[in-house]
C-alpha positions in Angstrom: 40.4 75.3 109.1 40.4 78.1 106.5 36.4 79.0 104.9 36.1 78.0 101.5 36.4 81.7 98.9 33.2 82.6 97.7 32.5 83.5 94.4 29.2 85.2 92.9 28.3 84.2 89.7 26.3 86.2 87.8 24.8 84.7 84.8 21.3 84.7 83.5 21.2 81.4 81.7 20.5 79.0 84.8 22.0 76.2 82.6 25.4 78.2 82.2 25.1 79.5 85.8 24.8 75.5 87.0 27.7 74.5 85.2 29.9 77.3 86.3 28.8 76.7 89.8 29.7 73.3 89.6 33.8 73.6 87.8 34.2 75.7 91.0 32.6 73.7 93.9 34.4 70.8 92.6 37.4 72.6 93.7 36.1 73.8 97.1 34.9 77.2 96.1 31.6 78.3 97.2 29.5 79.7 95.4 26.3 82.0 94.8 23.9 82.6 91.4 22.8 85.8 90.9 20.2 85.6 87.4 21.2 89.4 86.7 22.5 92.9 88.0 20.0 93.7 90.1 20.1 90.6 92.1 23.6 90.4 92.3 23.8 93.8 94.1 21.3 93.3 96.6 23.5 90.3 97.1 26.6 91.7 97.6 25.1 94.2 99.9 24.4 91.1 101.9 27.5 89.1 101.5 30.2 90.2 99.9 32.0 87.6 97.5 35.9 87.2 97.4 35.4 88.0 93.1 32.7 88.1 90.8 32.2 86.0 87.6 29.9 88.2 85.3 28.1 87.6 82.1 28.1 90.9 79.9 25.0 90.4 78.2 22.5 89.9 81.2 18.8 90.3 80.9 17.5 93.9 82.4 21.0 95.7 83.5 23.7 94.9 81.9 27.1 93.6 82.8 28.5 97.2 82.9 25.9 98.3 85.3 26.9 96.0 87.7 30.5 97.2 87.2 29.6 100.6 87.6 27.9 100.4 90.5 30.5 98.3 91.9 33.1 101.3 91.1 30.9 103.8 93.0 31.7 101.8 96.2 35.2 102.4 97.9 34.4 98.9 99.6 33.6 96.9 96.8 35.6 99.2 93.7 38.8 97.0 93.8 36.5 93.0 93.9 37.5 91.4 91.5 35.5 90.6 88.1 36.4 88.0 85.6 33.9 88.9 82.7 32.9 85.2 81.1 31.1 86.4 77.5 30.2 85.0 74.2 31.5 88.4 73.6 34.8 88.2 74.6 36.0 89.0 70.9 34.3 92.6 70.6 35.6 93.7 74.5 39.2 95.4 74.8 41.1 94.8 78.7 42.6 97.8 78.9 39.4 99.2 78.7 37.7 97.4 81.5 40.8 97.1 84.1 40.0 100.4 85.6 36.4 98.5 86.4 38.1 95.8 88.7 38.0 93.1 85.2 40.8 90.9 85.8 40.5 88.7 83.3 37.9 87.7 80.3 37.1 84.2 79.0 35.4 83.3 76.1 32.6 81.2 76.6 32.9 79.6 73.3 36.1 78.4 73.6 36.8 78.1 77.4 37.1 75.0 79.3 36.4 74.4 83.0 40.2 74.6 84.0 40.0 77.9 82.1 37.6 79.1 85.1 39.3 77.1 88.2 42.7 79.2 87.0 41.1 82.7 86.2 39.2 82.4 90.0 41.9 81.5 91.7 44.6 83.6 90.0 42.4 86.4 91.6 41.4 85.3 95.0 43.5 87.0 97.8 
């Protein structure tokens, strides 16, 4: 038997974080919350997910210096990051490719399948 992908959330609205967890355990992928950057490196240091879904506007370190610190990494520069933002409008993909973002949904206007597609469109 095959282990479930896991899949780091990082979100800092536990509401947001709960619901996210839950679209992607329904479909038997595991998952971790991070509430913000810091967390979610110390744990990916410990346990490194299969991708990442990442808020940009986190409380303390933002979104991109998660991303950077990810890039500084050989090991961990190519995981892949699906940026979920009620930003999504004012971010450009091309821009934030080179930083591993595969894909970015709006949170505004996703729904759930929106998140079971993006996650596993980039899970090896």
């Amino acid at each position: 038997m095959t282990k479930a992908p896991f899949v780091l959330i990082v979100e800092d609205d536990e509401w947001v974080a709960e619901q996210l967890a839950r679209t992607l355990n329904g479909v038997g992928i595991r998952t971790e919350h991070a509430p913000h950057a810091l967390a979610a490196i110390d744990m990916i240091d410990a346990l490194p997910p299969a991708a990442i879904v990442l808020d940009v506007l986190l409380a303390g370190p933002n979104a991109f210096t998660l991303l950077h610190e990810l890039k500084s990494h050989s090991d961990l520069a190519d995981l892949p990051v699906i940026l979920c933002t009620a930003s999504a409008d004012q971010l450009v993909q091309e821009d934030l490719s080179a930083y591993g973002v595969r894909q970015v949904l709006d949170k505004a206007t996703m729904m759930p399948d929106d998140l079971v597609v993006a996650v596993r469109k980039v899970l090896p």
